[in-house]
C-alpha positions in Angstrom: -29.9 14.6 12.7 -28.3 14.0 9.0 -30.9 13.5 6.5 -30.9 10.2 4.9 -31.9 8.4 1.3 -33.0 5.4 1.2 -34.6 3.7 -2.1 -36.1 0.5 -2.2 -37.6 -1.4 -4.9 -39.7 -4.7 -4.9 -42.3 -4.3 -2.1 -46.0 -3.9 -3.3 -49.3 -3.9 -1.5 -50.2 -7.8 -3.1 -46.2 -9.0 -1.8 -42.5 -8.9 -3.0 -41.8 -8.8 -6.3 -39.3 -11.4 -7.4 -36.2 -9.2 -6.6 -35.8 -6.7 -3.6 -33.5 -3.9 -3.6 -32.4 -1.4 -1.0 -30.1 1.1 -1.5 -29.0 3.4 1.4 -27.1 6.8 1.2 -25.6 8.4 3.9 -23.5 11.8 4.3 -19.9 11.1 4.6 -18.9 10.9 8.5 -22.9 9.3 8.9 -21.8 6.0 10.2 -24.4 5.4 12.6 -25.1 1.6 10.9 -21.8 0.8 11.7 -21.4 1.8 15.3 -24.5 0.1 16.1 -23.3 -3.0 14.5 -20.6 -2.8 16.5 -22.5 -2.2 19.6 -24.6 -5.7 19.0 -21.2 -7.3 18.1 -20.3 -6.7 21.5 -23.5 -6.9 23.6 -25.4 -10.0 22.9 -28.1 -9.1 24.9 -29.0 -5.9 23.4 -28.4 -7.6 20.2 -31.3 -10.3 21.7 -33.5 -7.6 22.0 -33.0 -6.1 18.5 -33.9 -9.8 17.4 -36.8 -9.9 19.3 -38.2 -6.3 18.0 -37.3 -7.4 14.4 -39.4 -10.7 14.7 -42.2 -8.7 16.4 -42.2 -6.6 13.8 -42.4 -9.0 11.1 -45.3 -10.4 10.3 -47.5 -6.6 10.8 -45.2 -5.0 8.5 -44.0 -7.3 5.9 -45.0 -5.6 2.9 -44.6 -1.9 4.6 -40.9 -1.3 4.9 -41.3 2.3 5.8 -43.6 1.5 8.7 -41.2 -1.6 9.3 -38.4 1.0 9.5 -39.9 3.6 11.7 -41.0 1.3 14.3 -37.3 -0.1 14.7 -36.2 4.3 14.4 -35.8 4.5 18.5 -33.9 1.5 19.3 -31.3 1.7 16.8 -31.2 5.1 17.3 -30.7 4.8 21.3 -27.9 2.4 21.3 -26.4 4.3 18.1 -25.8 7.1 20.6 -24.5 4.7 23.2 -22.5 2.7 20.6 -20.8 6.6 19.9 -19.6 7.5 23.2 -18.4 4.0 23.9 -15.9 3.7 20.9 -15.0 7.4 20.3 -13.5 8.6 17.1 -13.9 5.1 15.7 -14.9 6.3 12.3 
């Protein structure tokens, strides 16, 4: 797997601060985000579930985005593969 930076500012342990920032870099040819985007685009029901996880996920990780992140690491990650083989060469 291709490392991956990603820098936020904004979250501390009391709440947000009054601005949030992320900033994600990727390795040219990385375009995992967009394939699974994709993917939901074009499978409601998977994208329903994403929903679901996100909400679920919510309220115990609010203030923790790295926890926030990992716990959501699997599913994007599984349909990201699936998302790859079913639109080939699309990046």
């Amino acid at each position: 797997m291709k490392k991956r930076l990603s820098f936020n500012k904004g979250y501390t342990i009391q709440g947000f601060s009054k601005k949030v920032f992320h900033l994600h870099v990727h390795y040219e040819g990385d375009n995992d985000e967009l394939y699974f985007r994709d993917y939901l685009r074009d499978h409601a029901d998977i994208a329903k579930k994403y929903e679901r996880l996100k909400l679920s996920l919510w309220k115990p990780y609010e203030h923790n985005r790295d926890a926030y992140t990992e716990k959501k690491t699997d599913f994007v990650k599984h349909y990201s593969d699936i998302a790859r083989k079913a639109y080939p060469d699309r990046y």
